[in-house]
C-alpha positions in Angstrom: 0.0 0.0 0.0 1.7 3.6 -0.6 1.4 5.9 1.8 -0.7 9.0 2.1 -0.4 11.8 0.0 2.4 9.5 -2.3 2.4 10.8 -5.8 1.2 7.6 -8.4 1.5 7.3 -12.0 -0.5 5.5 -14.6 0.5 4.8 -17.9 -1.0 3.7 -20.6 0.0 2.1 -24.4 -2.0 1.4 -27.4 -4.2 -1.8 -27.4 -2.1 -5.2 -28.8 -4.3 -7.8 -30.8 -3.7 -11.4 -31.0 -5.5 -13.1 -33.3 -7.5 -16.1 -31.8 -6.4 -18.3 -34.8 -2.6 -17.7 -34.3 -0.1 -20.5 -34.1 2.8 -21.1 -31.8 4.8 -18.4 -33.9 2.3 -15.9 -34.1 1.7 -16.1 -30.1 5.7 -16.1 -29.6 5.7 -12.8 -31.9 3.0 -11.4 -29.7 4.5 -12.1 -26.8 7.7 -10.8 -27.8 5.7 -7.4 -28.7 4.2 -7.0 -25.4 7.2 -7.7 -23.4 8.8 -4.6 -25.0 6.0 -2.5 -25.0 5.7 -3.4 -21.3 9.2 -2.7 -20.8 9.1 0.4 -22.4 5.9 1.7 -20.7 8.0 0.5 -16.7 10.5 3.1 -18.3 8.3 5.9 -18.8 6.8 5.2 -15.3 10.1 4.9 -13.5 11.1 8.6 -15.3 8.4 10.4 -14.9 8.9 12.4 -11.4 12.9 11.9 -12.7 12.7 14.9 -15.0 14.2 17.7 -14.0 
């Protein structure tokens, strides 16, 4: 739980689409896609109260 008065952040990246019909590839390439988009999005959280 944060404390009181502890300044949050939420960000938020464009919507990713798997197609219900992919095969073991196309779920590895989706996978691969949100890990970096999730990876990039932890980024702009961690920054965000970092700029000066």
């Amino acid at each position: 739980m944060p404390y009181p008065f502890t300044r949050g952040v939420f960000i938020c990246g464009e919507p990713i689409y798997v197609d219900r019909e992919a095969d073991a590839a196309g779920m590895e390439a989706a996978r691969t896609v949100l890990e970096k988009t999730l990876n990039e999005l932890t980024a702009r959280a961690d920054n965000f109260f970092s700029k000066g």
